[in-house]
C-alpha positions as CSV (number, residue, x, y, z in Angstrom):
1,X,14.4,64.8,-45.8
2,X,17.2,65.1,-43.6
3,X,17.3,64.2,-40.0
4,X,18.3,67.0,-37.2
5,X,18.3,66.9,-33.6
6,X,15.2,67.0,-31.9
7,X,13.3,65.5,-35.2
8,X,11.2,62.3,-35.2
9,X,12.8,59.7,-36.9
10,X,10.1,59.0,-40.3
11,X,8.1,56.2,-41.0
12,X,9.1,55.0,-44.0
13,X,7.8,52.1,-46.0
14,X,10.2,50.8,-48.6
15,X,12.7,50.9,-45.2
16,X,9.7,48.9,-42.9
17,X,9.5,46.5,-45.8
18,X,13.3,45.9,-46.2
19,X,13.8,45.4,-41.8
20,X,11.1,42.8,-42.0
21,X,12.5,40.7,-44.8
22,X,15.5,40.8,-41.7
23,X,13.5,39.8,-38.9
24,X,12.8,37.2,-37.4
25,X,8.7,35.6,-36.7
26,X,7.8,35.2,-33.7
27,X,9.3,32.6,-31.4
28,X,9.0,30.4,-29.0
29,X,10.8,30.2,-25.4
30,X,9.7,27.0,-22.9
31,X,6.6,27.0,-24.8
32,X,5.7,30.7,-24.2
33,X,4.9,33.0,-27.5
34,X,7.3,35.8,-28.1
35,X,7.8,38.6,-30.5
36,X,11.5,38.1,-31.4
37,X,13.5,40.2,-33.9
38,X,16.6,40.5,-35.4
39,X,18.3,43.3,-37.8
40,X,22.2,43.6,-38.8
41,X,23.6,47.0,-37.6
42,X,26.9,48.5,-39.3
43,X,28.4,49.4,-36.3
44,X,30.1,47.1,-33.2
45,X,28.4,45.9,-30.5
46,X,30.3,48.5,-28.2
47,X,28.8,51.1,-30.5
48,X,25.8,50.2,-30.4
49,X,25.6,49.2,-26.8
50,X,26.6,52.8,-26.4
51,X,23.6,54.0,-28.0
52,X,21.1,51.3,-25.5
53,X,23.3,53.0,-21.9
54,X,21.8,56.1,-22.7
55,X,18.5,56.6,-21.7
56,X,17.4,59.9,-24.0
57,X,18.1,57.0,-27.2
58,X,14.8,55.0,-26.4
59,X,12.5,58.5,-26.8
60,X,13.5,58.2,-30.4
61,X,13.5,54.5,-31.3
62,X,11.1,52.7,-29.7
63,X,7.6,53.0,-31.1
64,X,5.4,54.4,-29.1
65,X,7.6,56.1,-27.1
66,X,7.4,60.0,-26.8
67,X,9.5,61.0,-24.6
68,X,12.3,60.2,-21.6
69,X,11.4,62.1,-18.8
70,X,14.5,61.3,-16.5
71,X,16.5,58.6,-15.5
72,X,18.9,57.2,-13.3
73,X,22.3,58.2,-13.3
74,X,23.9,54.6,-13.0
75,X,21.6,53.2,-16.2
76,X,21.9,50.4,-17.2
77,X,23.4,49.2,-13.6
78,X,20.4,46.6,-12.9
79,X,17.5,48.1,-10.9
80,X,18.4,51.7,-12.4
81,X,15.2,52.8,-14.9
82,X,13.7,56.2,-16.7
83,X,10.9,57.6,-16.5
84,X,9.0,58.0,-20.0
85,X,5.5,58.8,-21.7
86,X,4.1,56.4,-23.9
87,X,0.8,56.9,-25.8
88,X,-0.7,59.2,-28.5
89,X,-2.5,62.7,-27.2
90,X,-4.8,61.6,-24.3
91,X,-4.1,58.5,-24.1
92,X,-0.2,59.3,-23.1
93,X,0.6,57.7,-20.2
94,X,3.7,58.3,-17.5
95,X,5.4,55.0,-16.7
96,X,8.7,53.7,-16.6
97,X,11.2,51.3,-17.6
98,X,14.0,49.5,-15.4
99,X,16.8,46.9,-15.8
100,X,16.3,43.8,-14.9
101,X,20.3,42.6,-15.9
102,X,22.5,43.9,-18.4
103,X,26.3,42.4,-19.5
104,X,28.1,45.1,-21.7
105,X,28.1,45.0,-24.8
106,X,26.2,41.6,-25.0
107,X,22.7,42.0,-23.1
108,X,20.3,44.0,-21.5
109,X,17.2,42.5,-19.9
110,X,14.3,45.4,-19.4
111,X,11.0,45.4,-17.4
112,X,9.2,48.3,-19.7
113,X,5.8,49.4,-18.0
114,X,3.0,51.6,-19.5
115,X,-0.2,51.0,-16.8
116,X,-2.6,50.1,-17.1
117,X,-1.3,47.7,-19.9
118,X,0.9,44.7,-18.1
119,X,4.7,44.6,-18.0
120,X,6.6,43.6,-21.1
121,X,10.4,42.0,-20.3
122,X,12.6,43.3,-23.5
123,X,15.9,41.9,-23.8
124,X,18.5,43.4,-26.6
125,X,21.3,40.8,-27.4
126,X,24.0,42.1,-28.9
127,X,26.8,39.5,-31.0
128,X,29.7,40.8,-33.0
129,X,28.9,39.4,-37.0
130,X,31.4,40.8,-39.6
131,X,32.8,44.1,-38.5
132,X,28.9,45.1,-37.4
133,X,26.5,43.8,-34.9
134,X,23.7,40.8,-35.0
135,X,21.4,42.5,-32.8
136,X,18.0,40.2,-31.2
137,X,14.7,41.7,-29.6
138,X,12.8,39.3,-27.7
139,X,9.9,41.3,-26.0
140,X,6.5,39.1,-24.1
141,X,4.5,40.4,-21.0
142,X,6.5,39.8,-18.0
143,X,4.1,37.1,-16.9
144,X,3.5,33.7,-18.6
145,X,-0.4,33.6,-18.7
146,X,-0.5,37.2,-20.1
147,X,2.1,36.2,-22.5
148,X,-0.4,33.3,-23.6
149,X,-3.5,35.1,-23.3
150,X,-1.8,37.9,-25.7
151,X,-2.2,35.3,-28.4
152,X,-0.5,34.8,-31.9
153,X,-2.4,37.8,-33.2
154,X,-1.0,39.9,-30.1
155,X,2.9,38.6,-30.7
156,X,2.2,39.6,-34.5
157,X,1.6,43.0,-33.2
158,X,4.6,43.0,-31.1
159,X,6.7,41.9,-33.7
160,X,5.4,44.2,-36.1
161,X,6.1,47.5,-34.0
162,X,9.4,46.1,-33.5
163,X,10.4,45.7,-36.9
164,X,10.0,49.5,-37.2
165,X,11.5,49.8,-33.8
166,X,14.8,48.2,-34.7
167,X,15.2,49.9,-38.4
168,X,14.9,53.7,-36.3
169,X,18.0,52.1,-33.9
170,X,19.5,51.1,-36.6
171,X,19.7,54.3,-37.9
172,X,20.6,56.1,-34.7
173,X,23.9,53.6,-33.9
174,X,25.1,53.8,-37.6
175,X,25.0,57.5,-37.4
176,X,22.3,58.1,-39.7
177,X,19.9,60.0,-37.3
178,X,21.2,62.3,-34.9
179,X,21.1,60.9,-31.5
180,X,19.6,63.1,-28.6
181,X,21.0,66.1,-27.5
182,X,20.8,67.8,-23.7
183,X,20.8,66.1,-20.3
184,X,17.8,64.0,-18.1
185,X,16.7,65.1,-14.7
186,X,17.5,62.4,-11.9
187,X,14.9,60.2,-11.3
188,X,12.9,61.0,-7.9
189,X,13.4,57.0,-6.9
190,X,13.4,53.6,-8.0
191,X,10.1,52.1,-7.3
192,X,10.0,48.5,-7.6
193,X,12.0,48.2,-10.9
């Protein structure tokens, strides 16, 4: 089926199965657990660093997410953030995501927030490999006894929604899905990114 603007990128399993066999378990950083993932993208870091500055990108790739609501107009300047909904049907929730640091087209360091669940801290790292892009996930709860209390069985999790995560980007930045179309509202602040 092919992909047009505005669609959902599909789950699809012989794809899920393939990004796993490219990722990487879950980690370790000074003894804290962490989902961490990795996946080889066909395109150059700039590309795809492209794709992570704009903010209307992470409605379609990230799991989970439904929609970008608005954003800052400087993004990914640190401290600038969207506004998104996360969730299925009534359990949706309105929360938002800022940058905590980002170093184009290396890194970008994110503080993603869906209340009442705690903070995660995502960081993309981006490294030139071949004539395409060695891109790394790391993604834990912003503080280091949620991080432990989330468990092995919790990280899994993590890991496993990012496996899916980073095969849908994947397909945006090699130009295999259509990227999002239209403009965001400007954020109404920027809270305590």
């Amino acid at each position: 089926m092919p992909l047009t603007a505005g669609s959902k990128i599909p789950f699809q399993a012989d794809s899920f199965l393939h990004a796993l066999f490219e990722t990487v378990a879950a980690g370790e950083h000074h003894g804290v657990r962490m989902a961490t993932n990795e996946i080889f993208i066909e395109a150059p870091p700039e590309q795809v660093f492209d794709l992570l500055s704009d903010p209307r990108s992470y409605g379609e790739w990230v799991v989970g997410a439904h929609s970008i609501r608005a954003a800052d107009s400087d993004w990914p300047a640190a401290g600038s953030g969207f506004d998104h909904r996360v969730g299925v049907g009534p359990l949706a929730l309105n929360d938002r995501t800022s940058v905590i640091s980002s170093r184009r087209p290396v890194t970008i360091a994110l503080l993603a927030r869906a209340s009442p669940l705690p903070p995660a801290r995502v960081e993309l790292r981006l490294r030139q490999e071949r004539e395409g892009t060695r891109l790394t996930m790391i993604e834990a709860p912003a503080h280091r006894l949620l991080s432990l209390m989330l468990g092995p069985a919790g990280h899994c999790m993590l890991w496993l929604r990012n496996v899916e995560s980073l095969r849908r980007l994947k397909l945006l930045a090699e130009g295999r899905a259509p990227r999002p179309a239209g403009t965001l509202p400007e954020r109404d602040g920027r809270g305590d990114g």
